[in-house]
N, CA, C and O atoms as a printed pandas DataFrame, in Angstrom:
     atom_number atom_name residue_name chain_id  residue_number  x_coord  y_coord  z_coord
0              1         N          UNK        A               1    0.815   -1.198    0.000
1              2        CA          UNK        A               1    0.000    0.000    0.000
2              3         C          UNK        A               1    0.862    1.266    0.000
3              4         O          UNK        A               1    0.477    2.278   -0.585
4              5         N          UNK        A               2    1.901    1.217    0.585
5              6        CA          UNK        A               2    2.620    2.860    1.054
6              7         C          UNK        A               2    3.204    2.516   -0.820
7              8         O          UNK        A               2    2.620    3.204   -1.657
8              9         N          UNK        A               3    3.860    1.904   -1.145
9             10        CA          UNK        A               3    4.451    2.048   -2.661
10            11         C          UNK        A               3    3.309    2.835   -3.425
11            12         O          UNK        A               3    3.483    4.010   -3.746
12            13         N          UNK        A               4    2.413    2.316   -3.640
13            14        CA          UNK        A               4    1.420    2.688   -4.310
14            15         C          UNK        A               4    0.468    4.310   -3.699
15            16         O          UNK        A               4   -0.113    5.091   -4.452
16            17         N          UNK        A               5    0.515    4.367   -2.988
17            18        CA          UNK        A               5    0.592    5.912   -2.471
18            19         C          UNK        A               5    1.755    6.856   -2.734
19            20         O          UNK        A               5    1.542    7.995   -3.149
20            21         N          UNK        A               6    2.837    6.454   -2.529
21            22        CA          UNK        A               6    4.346    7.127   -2.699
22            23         C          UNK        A               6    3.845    8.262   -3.964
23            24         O          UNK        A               6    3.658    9.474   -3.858
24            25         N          UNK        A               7    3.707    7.333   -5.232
25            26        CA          UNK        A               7    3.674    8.111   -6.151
26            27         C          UNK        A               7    2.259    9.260   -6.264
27            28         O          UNK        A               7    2.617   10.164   -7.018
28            29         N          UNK        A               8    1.426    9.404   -5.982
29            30        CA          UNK        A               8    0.025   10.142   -5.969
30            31         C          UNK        A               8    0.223   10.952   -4.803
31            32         O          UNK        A               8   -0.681   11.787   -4.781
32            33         N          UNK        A               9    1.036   11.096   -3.770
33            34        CA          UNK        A               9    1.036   11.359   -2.567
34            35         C          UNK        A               9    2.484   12.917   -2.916
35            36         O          UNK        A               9    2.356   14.110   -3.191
36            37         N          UNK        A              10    3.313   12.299   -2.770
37            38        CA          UNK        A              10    4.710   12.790   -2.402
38            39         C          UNK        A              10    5.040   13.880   -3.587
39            40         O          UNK        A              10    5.106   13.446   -4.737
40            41         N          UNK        A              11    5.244   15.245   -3.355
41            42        CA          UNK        A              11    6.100   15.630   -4.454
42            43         C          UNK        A              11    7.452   14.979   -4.366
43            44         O          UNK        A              11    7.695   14.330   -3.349
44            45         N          UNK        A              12    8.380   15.078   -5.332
45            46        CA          UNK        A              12    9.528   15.026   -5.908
46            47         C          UNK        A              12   10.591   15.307   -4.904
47            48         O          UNK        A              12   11.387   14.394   -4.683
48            49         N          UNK        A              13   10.751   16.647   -4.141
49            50        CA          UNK        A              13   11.205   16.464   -3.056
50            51         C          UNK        A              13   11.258   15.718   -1.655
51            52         O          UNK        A              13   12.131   15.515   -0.811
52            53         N          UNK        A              14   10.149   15.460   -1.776
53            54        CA          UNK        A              14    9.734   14.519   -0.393
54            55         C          UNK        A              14    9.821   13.273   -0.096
55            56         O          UNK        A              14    9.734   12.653    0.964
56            57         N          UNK        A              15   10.133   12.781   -1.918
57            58        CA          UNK        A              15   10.211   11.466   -2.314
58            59         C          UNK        A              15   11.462   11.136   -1.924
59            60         O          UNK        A              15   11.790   10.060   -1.425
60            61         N          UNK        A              16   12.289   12.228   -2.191
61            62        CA          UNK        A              16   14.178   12.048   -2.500
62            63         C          UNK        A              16   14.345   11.511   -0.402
63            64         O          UNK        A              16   15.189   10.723    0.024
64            65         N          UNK        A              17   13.275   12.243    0.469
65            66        CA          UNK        A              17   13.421   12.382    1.994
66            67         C          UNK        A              17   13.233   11.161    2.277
67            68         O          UNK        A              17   14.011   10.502    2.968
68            69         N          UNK        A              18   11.747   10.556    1.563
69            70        CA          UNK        A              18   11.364    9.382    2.128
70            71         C          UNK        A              18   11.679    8.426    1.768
71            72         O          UNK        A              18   11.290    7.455    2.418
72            73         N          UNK        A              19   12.559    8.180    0.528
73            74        CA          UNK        A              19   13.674    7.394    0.139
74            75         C          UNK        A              19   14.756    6.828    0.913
75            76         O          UNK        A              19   15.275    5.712    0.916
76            77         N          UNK        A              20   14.927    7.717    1.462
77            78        CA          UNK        A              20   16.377    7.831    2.522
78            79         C          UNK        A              20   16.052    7.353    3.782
79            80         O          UNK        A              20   17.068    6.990    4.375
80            81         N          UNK        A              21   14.566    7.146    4.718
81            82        CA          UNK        A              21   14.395    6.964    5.669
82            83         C          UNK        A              21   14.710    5.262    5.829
83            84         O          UNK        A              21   14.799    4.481    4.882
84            85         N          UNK        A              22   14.802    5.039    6.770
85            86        CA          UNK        A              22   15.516    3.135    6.872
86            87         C          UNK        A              22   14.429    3.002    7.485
87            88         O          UNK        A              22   14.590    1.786    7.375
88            89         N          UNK        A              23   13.355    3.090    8.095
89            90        CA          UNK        A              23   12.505    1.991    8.687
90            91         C          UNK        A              23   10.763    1.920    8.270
91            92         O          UNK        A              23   10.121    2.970    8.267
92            93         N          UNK        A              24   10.253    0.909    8.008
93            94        CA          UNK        A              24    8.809    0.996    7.255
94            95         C          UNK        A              24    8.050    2.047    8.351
95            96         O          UNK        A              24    7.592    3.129    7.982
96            97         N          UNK        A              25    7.970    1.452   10.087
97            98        CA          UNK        A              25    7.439    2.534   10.025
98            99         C          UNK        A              25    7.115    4.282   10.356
99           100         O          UNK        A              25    6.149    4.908   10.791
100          101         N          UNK        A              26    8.447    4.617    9.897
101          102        CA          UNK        A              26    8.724    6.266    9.825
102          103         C          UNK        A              26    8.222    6.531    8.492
103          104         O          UNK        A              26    7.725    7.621    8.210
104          105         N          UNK        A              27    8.342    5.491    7.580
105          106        CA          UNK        A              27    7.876    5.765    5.845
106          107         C          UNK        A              27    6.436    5.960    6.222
107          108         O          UNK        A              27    5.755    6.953    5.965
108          109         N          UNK        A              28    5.979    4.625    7.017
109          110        CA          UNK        A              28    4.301    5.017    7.045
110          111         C          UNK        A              28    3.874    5.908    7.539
111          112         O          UNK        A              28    2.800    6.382    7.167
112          113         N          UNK        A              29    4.923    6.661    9.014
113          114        CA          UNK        A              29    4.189    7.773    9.216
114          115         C          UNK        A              29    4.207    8.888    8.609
115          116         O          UNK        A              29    3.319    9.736    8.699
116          117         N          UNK        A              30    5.485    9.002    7.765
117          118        CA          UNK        A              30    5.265    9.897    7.023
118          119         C          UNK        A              30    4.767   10.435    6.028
119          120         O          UNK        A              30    4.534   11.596    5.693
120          121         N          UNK        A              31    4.575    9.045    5.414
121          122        CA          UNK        A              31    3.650    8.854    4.008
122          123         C          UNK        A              31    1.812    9.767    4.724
123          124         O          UNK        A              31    1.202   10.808    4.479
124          125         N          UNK        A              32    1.632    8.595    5.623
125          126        CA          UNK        A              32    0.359    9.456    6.093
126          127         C          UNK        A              32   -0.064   10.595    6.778
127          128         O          UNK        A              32   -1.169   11.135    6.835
128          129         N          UNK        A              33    1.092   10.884    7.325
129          130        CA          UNK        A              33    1.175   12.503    7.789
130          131         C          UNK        A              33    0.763   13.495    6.882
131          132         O          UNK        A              33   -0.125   14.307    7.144
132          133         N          UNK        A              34    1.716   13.428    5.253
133          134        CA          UNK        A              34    1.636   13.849    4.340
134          135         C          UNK        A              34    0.511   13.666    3.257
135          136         O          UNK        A              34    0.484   14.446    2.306
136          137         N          UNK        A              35   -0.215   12.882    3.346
137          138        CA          UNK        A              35   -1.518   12.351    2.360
138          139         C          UNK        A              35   -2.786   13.280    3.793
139          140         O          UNK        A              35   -3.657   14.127    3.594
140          141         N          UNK        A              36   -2.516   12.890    4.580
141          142        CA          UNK        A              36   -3.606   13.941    5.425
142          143         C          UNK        A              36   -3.964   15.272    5.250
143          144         O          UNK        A              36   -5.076   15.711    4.954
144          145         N          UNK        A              37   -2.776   15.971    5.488
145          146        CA          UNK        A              37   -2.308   17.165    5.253
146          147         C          UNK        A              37   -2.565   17.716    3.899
147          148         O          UNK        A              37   -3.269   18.707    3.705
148          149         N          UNK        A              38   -1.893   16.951    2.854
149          150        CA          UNK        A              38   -2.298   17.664    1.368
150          151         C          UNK        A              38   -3.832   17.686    0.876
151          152         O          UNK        A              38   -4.368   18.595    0.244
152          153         N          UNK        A              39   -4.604   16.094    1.447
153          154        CA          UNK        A              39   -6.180   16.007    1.014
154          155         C          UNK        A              39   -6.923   17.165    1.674
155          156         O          UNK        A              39   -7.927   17.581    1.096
156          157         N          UNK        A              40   -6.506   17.788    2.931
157          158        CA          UNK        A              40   -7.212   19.144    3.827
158          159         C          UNK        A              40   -6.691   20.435    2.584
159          160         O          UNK        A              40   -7.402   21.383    2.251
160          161         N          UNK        A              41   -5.341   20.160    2.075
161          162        CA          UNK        A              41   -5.157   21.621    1.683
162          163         C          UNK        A              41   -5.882   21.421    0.402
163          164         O          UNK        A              41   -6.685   22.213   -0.091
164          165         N          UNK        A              42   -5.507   20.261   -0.090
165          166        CA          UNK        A              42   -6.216   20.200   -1.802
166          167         C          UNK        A              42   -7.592   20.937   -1.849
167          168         O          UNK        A              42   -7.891   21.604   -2.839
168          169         N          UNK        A              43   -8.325   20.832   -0.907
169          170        CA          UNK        A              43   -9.554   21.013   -0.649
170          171         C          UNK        A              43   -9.907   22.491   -0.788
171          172         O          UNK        A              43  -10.941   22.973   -1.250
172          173         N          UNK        A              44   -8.613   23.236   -0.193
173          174        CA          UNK        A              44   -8.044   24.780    0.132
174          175         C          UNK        A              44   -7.693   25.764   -1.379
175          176         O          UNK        A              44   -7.936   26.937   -1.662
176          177         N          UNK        A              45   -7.112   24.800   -2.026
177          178        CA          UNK        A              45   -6.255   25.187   -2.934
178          179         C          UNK        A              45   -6.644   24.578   -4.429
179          180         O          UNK        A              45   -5.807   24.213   -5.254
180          181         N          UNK        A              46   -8.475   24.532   -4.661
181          182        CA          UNK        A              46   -9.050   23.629   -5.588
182          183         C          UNK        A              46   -8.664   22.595   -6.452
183          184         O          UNK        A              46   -8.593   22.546   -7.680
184          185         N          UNK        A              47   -8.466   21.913   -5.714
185          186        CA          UNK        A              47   -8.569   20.436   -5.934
186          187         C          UNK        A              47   -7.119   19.937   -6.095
187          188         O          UNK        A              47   -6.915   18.747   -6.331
188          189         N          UNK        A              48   -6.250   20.695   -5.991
189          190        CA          UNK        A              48   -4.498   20.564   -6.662
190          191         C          UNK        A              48   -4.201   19.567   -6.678
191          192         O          UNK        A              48   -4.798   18.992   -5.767
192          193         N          UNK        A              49   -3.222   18.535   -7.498
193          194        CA          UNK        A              49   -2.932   16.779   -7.339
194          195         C          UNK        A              49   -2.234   16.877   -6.456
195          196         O          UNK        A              49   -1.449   17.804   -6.653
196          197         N          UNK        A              50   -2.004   16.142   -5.052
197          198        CA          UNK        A              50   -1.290   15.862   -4.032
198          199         C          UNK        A              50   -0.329   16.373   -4.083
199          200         O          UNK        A              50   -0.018   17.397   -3.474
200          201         N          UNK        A              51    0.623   15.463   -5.166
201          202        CA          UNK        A              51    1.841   15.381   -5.811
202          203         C          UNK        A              51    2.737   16.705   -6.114
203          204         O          UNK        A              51    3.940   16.961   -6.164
204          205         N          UNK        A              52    1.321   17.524   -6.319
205          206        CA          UNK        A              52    2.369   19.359   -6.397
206          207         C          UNK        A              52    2.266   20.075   -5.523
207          208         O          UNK        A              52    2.306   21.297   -5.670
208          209         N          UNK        A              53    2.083   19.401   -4.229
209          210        CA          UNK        A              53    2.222   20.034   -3.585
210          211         C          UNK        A              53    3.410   19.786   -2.678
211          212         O          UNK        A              53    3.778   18.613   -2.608
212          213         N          UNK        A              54    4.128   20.769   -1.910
213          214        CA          UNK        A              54    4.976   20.427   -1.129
214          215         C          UNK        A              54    5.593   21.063    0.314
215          216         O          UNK        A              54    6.118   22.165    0.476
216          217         N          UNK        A              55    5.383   20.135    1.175
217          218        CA          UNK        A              55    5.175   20.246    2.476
218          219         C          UNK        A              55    6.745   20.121    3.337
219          220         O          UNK        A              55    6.959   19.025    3.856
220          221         N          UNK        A              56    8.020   21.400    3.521
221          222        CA          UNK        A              56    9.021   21.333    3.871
222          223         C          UNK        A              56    9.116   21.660    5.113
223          224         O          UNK        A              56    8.189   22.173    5.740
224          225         N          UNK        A              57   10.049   21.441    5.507
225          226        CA          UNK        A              57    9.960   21.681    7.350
226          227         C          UNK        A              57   10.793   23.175    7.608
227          228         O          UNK        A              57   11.994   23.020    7.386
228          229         N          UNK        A              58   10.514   24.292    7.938
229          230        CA          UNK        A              58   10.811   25.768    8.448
230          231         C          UNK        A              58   11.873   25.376    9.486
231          232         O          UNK        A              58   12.338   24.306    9.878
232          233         N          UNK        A              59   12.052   26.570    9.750
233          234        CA          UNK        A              59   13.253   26.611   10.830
234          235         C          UNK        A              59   12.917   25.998   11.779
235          236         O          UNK        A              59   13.480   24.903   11.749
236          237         N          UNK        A              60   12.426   26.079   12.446
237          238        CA          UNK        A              60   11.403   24.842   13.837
238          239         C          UNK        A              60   10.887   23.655   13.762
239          240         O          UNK        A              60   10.052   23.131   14.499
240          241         N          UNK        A              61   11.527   23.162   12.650
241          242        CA          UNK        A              61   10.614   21.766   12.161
242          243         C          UNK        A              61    9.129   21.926   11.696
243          244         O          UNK        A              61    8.636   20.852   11.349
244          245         N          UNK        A              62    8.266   23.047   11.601
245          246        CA          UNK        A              62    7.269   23.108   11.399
246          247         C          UNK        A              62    6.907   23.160   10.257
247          248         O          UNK        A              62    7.679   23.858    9.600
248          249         N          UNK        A              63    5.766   22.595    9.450
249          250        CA          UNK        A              63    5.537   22.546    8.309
250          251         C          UNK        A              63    5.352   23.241    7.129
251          252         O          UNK        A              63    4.254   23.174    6.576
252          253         N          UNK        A              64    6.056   23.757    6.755
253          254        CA          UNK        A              64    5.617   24.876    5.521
254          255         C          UNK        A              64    4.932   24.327    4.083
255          256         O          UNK        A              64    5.232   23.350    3.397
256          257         N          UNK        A              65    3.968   25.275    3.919
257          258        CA          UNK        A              65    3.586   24.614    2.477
258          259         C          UNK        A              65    3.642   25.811    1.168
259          260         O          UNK        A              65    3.286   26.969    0.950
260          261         N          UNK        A              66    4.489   24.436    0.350
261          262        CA          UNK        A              66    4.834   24.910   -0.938
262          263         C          UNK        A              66    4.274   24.599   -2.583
263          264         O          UNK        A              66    4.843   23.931   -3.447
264          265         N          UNK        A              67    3.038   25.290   -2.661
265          266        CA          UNK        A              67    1.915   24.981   -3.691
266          267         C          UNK        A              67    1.602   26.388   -4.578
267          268         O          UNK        A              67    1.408   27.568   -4.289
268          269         N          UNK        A              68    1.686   25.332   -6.231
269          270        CA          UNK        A              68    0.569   26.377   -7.011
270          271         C          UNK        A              68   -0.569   27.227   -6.290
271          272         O          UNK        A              68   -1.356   26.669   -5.526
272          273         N          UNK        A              69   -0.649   28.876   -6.606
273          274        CA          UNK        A              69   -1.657   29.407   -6.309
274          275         C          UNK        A              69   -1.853   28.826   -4.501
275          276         O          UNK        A              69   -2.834   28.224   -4.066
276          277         N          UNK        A              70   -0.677   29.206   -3.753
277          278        CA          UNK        A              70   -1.098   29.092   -2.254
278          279         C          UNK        A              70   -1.216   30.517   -1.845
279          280         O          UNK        A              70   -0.207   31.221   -1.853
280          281         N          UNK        A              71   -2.356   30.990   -1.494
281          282        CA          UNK        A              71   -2.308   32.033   -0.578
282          283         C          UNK        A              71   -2.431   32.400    0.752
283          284         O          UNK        A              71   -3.332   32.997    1.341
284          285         N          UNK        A              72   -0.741   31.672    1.348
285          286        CA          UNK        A              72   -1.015   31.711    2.795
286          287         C          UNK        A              72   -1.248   30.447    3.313
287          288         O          UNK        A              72   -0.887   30.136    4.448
288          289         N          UNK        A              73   -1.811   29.718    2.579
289          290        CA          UNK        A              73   -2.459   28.452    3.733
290          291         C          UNK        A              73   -1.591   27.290    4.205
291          292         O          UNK        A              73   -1.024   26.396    3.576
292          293         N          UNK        A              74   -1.651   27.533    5.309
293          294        CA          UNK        A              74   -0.647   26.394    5.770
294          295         C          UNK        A              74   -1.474   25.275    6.740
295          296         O          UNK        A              74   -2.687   25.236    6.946
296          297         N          UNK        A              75   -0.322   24.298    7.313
297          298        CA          UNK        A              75   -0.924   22.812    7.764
298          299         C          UNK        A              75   -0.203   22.724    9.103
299          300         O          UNK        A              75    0.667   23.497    9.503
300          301         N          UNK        A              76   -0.705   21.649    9.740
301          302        CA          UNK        A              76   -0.101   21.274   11.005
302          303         C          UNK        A              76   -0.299   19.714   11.092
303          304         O          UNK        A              76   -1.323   19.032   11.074
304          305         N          UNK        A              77    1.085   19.373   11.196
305          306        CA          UNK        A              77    0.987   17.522   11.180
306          307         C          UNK        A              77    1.651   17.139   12.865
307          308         O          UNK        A              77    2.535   17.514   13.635
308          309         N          UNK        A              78    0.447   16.062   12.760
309          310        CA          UNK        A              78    0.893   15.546   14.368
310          311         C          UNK        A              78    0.088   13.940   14.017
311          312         O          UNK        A              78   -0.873   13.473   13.405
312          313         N          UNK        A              79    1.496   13.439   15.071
313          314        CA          UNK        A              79    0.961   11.731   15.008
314          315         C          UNK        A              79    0.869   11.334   15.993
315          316         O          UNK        A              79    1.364   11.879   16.979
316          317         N          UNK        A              80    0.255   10.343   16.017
317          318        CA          UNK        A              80    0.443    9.581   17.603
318          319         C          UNK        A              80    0.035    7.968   17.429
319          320         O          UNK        A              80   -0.485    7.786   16.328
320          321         N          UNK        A              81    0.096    7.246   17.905
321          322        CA          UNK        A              81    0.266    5.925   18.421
322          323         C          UNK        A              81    0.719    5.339   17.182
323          324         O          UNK        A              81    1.395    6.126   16.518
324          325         N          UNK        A              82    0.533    4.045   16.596
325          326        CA          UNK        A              82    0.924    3.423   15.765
326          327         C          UNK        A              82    0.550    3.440   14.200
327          328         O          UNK        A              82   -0.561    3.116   13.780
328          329         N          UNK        A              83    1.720    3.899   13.317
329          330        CA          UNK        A              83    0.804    4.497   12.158
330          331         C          UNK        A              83    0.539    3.321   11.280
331          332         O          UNK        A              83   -0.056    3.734   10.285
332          333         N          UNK        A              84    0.712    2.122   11.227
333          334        CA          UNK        A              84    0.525    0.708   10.798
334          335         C          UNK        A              84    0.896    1.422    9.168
335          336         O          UNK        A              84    1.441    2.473    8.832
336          337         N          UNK        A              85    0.355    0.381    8.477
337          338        CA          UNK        A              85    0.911    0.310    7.320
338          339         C          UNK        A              85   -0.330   -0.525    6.021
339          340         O          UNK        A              85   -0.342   -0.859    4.836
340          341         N          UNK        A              86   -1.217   -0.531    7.218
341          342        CA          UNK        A              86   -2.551   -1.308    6.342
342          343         C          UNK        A              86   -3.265   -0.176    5.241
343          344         O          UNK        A              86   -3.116    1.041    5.356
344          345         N          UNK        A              87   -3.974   -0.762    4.283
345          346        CA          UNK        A              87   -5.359    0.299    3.881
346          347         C          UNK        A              87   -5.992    0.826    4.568
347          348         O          UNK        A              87   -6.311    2.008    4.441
348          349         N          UNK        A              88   -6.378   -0.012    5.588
349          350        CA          UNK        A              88   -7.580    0.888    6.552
350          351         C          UNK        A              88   -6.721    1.563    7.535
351          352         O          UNK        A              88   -6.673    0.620    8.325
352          353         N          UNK        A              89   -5.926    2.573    8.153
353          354        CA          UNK        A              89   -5.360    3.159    8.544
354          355         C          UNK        A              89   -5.185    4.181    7.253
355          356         O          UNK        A              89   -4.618    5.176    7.703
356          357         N          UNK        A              90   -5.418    4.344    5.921
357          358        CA          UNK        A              90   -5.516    5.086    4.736
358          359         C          UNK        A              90   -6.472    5.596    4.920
359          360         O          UNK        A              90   -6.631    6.806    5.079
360          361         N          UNK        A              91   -7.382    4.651    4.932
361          362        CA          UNK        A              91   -9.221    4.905    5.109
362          363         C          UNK        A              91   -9.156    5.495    5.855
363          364         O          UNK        A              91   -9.542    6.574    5.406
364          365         N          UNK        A              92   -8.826    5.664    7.195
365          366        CA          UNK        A              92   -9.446    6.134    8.349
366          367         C          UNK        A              92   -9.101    7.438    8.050
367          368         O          UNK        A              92  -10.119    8.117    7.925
368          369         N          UNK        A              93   -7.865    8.201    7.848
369          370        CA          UNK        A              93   -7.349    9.398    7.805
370          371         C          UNK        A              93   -8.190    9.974    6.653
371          372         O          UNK        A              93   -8.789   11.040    6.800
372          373         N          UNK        A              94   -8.253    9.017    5.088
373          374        CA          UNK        A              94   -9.273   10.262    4.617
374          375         C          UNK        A              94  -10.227   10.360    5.394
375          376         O          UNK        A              94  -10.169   11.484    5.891
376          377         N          UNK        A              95  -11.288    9.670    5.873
377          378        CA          UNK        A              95  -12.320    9.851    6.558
378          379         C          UNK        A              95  -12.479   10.781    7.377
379          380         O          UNK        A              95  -13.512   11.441    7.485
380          381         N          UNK        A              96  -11.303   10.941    8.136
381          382        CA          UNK        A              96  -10.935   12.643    9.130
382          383         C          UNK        A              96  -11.140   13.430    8.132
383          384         O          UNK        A              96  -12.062   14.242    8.207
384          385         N          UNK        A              97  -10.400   13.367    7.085
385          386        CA          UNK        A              97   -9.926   14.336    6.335
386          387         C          UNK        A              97  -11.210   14.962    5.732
387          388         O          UNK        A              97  -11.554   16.142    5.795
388          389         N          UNK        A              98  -11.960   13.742    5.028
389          390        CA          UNK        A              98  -13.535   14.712    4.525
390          391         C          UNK        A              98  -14.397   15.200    5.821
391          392         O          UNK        A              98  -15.092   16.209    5.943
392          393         N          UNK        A              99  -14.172   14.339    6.581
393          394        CA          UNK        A              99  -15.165   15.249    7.869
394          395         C          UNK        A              99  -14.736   16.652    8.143
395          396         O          UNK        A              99  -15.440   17.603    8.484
396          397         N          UNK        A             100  -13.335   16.599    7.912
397          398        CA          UNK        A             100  -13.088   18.054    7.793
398          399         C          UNK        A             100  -13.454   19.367    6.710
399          400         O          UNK        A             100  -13.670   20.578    6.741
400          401         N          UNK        A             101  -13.360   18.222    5.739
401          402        CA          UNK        A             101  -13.904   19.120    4.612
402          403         C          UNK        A             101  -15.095   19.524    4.634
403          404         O          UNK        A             101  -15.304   20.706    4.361
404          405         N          UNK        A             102  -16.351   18.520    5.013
405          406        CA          UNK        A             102  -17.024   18.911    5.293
406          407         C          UNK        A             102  -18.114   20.186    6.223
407          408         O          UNK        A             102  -19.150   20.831    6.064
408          409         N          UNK        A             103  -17.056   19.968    7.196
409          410        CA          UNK        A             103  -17.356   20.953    8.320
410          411         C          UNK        A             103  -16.882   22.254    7.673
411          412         O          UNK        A             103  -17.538   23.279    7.853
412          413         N          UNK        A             104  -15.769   22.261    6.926
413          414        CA          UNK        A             104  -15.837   23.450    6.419
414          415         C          UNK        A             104  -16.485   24.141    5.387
415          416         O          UNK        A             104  -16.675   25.347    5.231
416          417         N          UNK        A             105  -16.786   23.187    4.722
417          418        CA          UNK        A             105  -18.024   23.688    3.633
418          419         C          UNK        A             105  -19.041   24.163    4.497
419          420         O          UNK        A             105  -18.950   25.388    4.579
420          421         N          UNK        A             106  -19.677   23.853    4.961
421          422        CA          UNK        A             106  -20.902   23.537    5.799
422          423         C          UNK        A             106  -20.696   24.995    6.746
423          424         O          UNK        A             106  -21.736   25.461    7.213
424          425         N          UNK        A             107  -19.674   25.569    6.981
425          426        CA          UNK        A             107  -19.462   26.879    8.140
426          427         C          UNK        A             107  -19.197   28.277    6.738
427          428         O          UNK        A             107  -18.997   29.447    7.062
């Protein structure tokens, strides 16, 4: 599953990062850190492919985002317990992710 995300997910830079990491699961958390984060902004930034977007870490480790037509909008990634490596741990995060969308349409 994370292979097959890699590519739809990751810009080009992020790929070269998560290439380099040695253990599956720092790839998974990062893979899904990053697929969270871009499906909230895509949403922000009409409809943009994942993939162009790109999410670098600022002087503080904090997330900066680097996208076509961004005005301003930025993200905040946080993990916690075990980021597994299944589909449904995919599922679940979009599922945050449109509830979020939702709520913001909806306000």
């Amino acid at each position: 599953m994370i292979k097959e995300k890699q590519e739809s997910v990751l810009h080009p830079k992020e790929k070269e990062y998560f290439e380099a990491l040695r253990f599956d699961r720092r790839k998974a958390s990062y893979l899904m850190g990053r697929y969270c984060a871009k499906k909230a902004l895509s949403y922000q930034l009409q409809g943009q492919k994942l993939n162009t977007i790109l999410i670098k870490s600022g002087v503080f480790e904090q997330p900066i985002v680097y996208a076509p037509e961004n005005k301003g909008v930025q993200v905040s990634i946080a993990h916690s317990g075990d980021p597994g490596q299944s589909g449904e741990d995919f599922l679940i995060y979009y599922s945050c992710v449109k509830n979020c969308e939702r709520t913001l349409k909806d306000s």
